[in-house]
C-alpha positions in Angstrom: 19.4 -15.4 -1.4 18.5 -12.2 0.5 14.7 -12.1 1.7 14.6 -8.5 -0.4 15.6 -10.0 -3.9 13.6 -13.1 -3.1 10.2 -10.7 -2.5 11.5 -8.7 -5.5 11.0 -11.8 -7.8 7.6 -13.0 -6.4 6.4 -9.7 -7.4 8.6 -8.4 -10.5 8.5 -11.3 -12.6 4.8 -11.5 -12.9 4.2 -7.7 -13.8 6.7 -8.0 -16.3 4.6 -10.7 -18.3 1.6 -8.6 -17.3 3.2 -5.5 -18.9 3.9 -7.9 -22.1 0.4 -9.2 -22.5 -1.0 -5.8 -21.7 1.4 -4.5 -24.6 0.7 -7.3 -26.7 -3.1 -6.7 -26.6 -3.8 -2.9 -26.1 -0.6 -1.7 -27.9 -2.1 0.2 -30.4 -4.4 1.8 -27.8 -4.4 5.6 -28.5 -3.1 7.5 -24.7 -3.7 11.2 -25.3 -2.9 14.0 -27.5 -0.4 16.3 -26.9 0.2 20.5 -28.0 2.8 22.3 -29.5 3.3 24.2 -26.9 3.9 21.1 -24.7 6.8 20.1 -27.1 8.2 23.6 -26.7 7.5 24.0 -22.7 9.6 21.0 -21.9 7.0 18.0 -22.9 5.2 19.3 -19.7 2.3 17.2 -18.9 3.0 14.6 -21.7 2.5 10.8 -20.4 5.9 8.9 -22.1 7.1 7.3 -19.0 6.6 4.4 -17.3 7.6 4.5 -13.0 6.3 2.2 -10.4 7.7 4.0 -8.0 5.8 7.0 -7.1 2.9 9.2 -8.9 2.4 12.8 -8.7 -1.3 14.7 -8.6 -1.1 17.9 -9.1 -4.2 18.7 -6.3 -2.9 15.9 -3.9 0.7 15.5 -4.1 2.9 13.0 -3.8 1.9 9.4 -3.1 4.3 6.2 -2.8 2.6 3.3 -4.1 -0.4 4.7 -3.3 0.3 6.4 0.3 0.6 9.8 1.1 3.5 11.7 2.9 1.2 11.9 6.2 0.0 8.2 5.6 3.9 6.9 5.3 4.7 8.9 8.6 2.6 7.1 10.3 2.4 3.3 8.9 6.1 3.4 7.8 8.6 1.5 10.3 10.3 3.6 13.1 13.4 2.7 14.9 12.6 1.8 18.6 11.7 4.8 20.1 11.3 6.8 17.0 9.0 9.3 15.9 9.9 9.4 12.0 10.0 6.8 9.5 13.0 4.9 8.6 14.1 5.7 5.0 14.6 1.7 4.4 10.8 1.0 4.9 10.4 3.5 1.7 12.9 2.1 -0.2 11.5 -1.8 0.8 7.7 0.3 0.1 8.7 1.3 -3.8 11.0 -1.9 -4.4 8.4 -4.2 -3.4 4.9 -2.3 -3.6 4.0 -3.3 -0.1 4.3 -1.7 3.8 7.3 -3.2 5.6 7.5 -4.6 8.7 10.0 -3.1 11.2 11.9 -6.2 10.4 12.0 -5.9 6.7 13.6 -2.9 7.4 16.0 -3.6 9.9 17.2 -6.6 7.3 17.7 -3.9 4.8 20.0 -1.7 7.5 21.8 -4.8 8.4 22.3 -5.0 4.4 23.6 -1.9 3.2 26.0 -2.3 6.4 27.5 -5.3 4.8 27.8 -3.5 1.7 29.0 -0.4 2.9 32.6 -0.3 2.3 33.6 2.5 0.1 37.1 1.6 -2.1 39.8 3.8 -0.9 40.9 5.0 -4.1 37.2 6.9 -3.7 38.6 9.1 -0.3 42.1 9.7 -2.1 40.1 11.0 -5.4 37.6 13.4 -2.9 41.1 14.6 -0.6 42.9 15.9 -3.7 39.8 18.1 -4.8 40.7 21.9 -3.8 38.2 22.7 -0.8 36.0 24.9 -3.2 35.2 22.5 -5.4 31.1 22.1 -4.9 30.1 19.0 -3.2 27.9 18.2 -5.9 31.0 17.8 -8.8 33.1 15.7 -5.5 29.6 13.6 -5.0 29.2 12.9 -8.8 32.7 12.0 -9.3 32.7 9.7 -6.4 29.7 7.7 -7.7 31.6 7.7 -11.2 34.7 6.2 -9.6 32.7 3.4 -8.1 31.7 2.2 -11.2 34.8 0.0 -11.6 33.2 -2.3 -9.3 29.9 -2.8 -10.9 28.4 -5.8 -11.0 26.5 -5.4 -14.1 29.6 -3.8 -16.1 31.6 -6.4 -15.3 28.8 -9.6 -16.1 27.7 -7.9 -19.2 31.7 -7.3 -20.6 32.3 -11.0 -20.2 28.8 -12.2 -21.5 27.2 -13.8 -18.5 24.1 -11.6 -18.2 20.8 -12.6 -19.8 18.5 -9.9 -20.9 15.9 -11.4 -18.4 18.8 -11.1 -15.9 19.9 -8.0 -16.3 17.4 -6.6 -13.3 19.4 -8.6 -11.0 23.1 -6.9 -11.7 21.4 -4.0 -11.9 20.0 -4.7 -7.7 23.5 -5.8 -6.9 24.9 -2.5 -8.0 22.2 -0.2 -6.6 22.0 -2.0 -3.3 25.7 -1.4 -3.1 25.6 1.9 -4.3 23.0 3.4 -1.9 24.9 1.6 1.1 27.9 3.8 0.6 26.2 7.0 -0.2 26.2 8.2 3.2 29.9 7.2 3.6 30.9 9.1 0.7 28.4 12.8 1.5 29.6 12.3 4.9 33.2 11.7 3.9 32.5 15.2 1.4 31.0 17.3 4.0 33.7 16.9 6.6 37.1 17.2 3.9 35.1 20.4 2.6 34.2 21.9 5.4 35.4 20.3 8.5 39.4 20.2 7.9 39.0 16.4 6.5 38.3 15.6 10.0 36.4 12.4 9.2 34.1 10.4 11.6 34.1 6.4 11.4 30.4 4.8 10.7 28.7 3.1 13.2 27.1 0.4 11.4 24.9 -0.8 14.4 23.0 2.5 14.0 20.2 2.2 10.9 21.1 4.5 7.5 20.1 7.8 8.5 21.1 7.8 12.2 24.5 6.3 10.8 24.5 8.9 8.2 23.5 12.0 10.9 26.4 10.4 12.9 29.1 10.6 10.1 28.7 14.3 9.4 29.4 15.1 12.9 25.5 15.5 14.7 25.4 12.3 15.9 25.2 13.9 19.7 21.5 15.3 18.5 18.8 13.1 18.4 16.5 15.8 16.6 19.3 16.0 13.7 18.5 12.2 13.4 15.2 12.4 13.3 15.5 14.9 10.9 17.5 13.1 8.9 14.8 10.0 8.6 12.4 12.4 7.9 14.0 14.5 5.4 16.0 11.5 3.5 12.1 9.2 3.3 10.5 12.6 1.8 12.9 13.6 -0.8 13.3 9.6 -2.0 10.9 10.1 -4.9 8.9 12.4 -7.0 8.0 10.2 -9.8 9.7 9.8 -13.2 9.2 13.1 -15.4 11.5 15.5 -12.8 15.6 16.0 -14.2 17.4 13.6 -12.0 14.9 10.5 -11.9 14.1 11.2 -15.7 17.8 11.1 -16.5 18.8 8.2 -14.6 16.0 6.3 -16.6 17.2 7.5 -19.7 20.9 6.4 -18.6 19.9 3.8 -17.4 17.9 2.6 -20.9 21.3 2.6 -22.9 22.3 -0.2 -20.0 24.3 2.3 -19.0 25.2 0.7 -15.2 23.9 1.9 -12.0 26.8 4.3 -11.7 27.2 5.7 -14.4 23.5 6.6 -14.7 23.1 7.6 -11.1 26.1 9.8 -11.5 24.0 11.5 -14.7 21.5 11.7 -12.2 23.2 13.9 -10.0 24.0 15.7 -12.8 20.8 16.6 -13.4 20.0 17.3 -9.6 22.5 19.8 -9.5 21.0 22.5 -11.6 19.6 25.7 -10.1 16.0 24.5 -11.3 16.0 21.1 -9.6 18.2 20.1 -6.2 20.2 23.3 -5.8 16.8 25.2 -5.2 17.0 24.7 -1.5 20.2 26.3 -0.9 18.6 29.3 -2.7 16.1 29.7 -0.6 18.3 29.7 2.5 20.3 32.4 1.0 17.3 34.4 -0.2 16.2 34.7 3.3 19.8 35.4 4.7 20.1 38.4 2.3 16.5 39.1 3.3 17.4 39.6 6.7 20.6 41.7 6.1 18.5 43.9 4.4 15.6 44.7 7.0 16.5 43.2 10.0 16.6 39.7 11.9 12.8 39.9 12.2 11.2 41.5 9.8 7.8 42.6 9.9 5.0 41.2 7.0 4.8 44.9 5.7 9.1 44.5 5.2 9.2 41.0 4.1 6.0 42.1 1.5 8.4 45.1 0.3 11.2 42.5 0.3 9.4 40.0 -2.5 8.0 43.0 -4.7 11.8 44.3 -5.5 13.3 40.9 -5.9 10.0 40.1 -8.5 10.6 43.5 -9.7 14.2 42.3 -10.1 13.3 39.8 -13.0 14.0 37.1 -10.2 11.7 34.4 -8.9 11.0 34.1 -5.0 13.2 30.7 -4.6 11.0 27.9 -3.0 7.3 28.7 -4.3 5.4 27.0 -7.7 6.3 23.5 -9.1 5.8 22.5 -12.1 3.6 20.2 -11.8 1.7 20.5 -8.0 -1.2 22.9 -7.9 -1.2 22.8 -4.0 1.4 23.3 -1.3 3.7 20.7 -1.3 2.9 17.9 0.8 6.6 17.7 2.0 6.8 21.3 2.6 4.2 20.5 5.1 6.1 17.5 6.7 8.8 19.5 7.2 6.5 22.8 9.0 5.0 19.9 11.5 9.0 19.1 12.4 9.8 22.5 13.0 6.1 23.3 15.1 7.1 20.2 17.1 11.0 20.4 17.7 11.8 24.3 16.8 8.8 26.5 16.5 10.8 30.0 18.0 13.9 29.5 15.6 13.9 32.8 13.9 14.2 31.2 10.5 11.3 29.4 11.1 9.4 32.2 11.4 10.3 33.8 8.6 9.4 31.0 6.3 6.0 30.8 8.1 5.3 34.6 7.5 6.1 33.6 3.8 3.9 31.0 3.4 1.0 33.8 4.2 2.8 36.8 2.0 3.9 35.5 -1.0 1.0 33.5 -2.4 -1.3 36.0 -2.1 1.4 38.6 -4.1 2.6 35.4 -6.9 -2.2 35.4 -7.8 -2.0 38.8 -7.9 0.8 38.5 -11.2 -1.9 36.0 -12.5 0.4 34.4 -14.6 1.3 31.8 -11.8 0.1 28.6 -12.1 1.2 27.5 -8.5 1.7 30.1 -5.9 2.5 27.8 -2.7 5.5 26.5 -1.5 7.3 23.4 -2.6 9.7 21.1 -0.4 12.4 24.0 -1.1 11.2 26.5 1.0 11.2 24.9 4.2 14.3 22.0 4.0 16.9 24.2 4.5 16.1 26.5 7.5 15.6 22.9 9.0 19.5 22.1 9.0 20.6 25.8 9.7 18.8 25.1 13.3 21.0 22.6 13.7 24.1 23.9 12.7 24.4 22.7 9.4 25.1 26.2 7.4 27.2 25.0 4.6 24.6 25.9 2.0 26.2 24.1 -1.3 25.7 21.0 0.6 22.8 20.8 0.6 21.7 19.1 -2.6 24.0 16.3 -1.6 21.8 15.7 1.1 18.9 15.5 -1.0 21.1 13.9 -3.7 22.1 10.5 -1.5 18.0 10.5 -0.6 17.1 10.7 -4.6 19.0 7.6 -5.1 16.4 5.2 -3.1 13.8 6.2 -5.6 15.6 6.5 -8.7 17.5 3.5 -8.4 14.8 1.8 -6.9 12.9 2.5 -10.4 16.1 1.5 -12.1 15.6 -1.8 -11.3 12.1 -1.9 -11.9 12.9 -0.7 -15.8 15.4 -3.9 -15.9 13.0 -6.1 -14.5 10.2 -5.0 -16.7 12.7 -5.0 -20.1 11.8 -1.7 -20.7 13.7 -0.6 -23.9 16.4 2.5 -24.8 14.6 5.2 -24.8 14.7 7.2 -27.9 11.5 9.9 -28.9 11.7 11.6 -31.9 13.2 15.3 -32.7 12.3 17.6 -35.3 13.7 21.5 -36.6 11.8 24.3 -36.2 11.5 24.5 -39.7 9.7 21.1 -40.0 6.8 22.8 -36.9 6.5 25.8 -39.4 5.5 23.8 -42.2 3.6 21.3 -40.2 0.9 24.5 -38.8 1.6 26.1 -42.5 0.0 23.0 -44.3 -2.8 22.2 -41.4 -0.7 20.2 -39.0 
């Protein structure tokens, strides 16, 4: 049996009989309260979900089991030689609840290699999509096709799966799932944009630098490095955001990894979640075809007012949840200060950062003025060359998957049930206020 799915089971199997006693004896404890204007503001702020994962604070950010962003920089394994953390130490960090060892996560590289062999029939189904059609619909459809080789479809069709076994299909399928990821977003980017000229994997190099290689900056260290960085900070960002929420909620119908994943991306793909940070990019493109390649504070000020004036929002600021600038919004600045502090983009989201926070308090009706991981992500991959905006969220899509599936089999392991809150009519609110509530 693999060392990860051995560690899994020291540690999964007693939490779920800790979860059953703690049910069993405090089930009836009363959690919070919650306002009508939560149930019609998107249950914001409403504690329904369970994720082991990773926990949000509003006034501190983002922490994995516990560590922050700057922490997991630093204590996460690095390749030899690396500066940035290698997105398998997160994935071993939120599977297991524990730091890895630079060989627990070289065991995991060496694993997804094994398992890294993407069905054919997947490449023919991406090459007859016309060139236009957005990344995101080829990436969700290319998870949707692999799903004829799940494990747990297949185990639970012919009756061999347990309920108290049902975690361990579910690992088989996401291991194999996020070990072709790359393959498949690489294998997207260069049919859409690169004339399907399409670059074999190297699996000697670890995920990222494999998956940096396959899209076609595999000469640029830096792009590597980036892509460690950027694929370990956009793994996770607990359970209540579109994509993680929906692949939970899949995933509680025992929907399989696929299928729920697929939802997932679904999900990730709206203008309000993933596709944010190709907005931004092309809010600051039309920025500077407006007033210049370097605009001045007093231009870019002038700039924010008329798109707020607009009825538009300035793409990358606020979240709805953090109350502080986004902990990976500053991951990312410390890249660019250290590897491309005079890219002209750069600067521009810098001089933002100091104008529009100051303009979104002024409105007083924002709750959050700073930047979120948006703002800064794609002027990142522009440096490098990478200006194919709409691919963006497969970028951040293929990262999403170590936390959401890494949670997926955490709600197998744990027995968590199909999810299923209760709806009312409108009609039913206004006579609950008319007769007191």
């Amino acid at each position: 049996m693999e060392k990860l799915k051995e560690k899994f089971i020291e540690n999964a199997l007693p939490a779920a009989q800790q979860i059953r006693e703690l049910i069993k004896k405090y089930g009836n404890k009363v959690v919070g309260q919650y306002t009508l204007d939560q149930v019609f503001d998107g249950m914001r702020g409403m504690v329904s979900l369970i994720t082991e994962t990773s926990k949000l604070d509003p006034e501190l950010g983002i922490r994995f089991r516990g560590y922050s962003i700057p922490e997991l920089r630093k204590k996460l394994p690095k390749i030899p030689g690396g500066t940035e953390p290698m997105p398998e130490g997160i994935f071993y960090l939120m599977l297991i609840g524990e730091l890895p060892t630079y060989e627990d996560a070289s065991n995991i590289t060496a694993n997804w290699a094994r398992r890294s062999n993407v069905p054919k029939f997947v490449f023919d189904i991406i090459d007859h999509f016309p060139v236009n059609t957005h990344p995101m619909t080829q990436f969700s459809v290319a998870i949707m096709a692999m799903q004829t080789q799940s494990v747990f479809a297949e185990e639970y069709r012919e009756g061999k799966l347990n309920k108290k076994n049902y975690w361990e299909a579910t690992y088989e399928d996401s291991m194999n799932l996020i070990a072709r990821l790359p393959r498949i977003a690489a294998y997207i980017y260069r049919h859409t944009y690169k004339n399907a000229i399409h670059i074999e994997p190297k699996p000697e190099l670890d995920w990222a630098g494999n998956f940096a290689h396959m899209l076609g900056y595999g000469e640029s260290i830096e792009f590597k490095k980036l892509m460690r960085l950027y694929l370990t900070i956009h793994a996770d960002h607990e359970g209540g955001n579109v994509s993680a929420h929906t692949t939970h909620l899949v995933g509680s119908a025992l929907s399989d990894p696929y299928l729920a994943f697929s939802a997932g991306m679904n999900g990730l793909a709206g203008p309000l979640h993933g596709l944010a940070n190709q907005e931004v990019v092309r809010w600051i493109m039309d920025l500077k075809k407006e007033v210049g390649r370097k605009p001045t504070k007093k231009e870019i000020t002038n700039y924010i007012k008329k798109t707020l004036e607009g009825g538009h929002v300035i793409p990358g600021f606020g979240h709805a949840v953090l109350r502080v600038t986004d902990p990976r919004y500053m991951a990312q600045r410390e890249f660019a200060l250290t590897y491309l502090k005079n890219d002209e983009n750069f600067k521009i989201v810098s001089l933002l950062y100091e104008v529009v926070p100051p303009i979104l308090m002024e409105l007083g009706k924002v709750k959050n003025p700073w930047p979120n991981v948006d703002a800064h992500s794609g002027v990142l991959l522009v440096h490098y060359g990478m200006e194919e905006y709409d691919f963006y969220t497969v970028l951040f899509g293929v990262s999403r998957a170590l936390g959401v599936l890494a949670s997926l089999i955490w709600d197998r392991a744990l027995g968590l049930p199909l999810e299923r809150p209760n709806s009312v009519t409108s009609e039913w609110v206004k006579r609950f206020v008319e007769q007191g509530g």
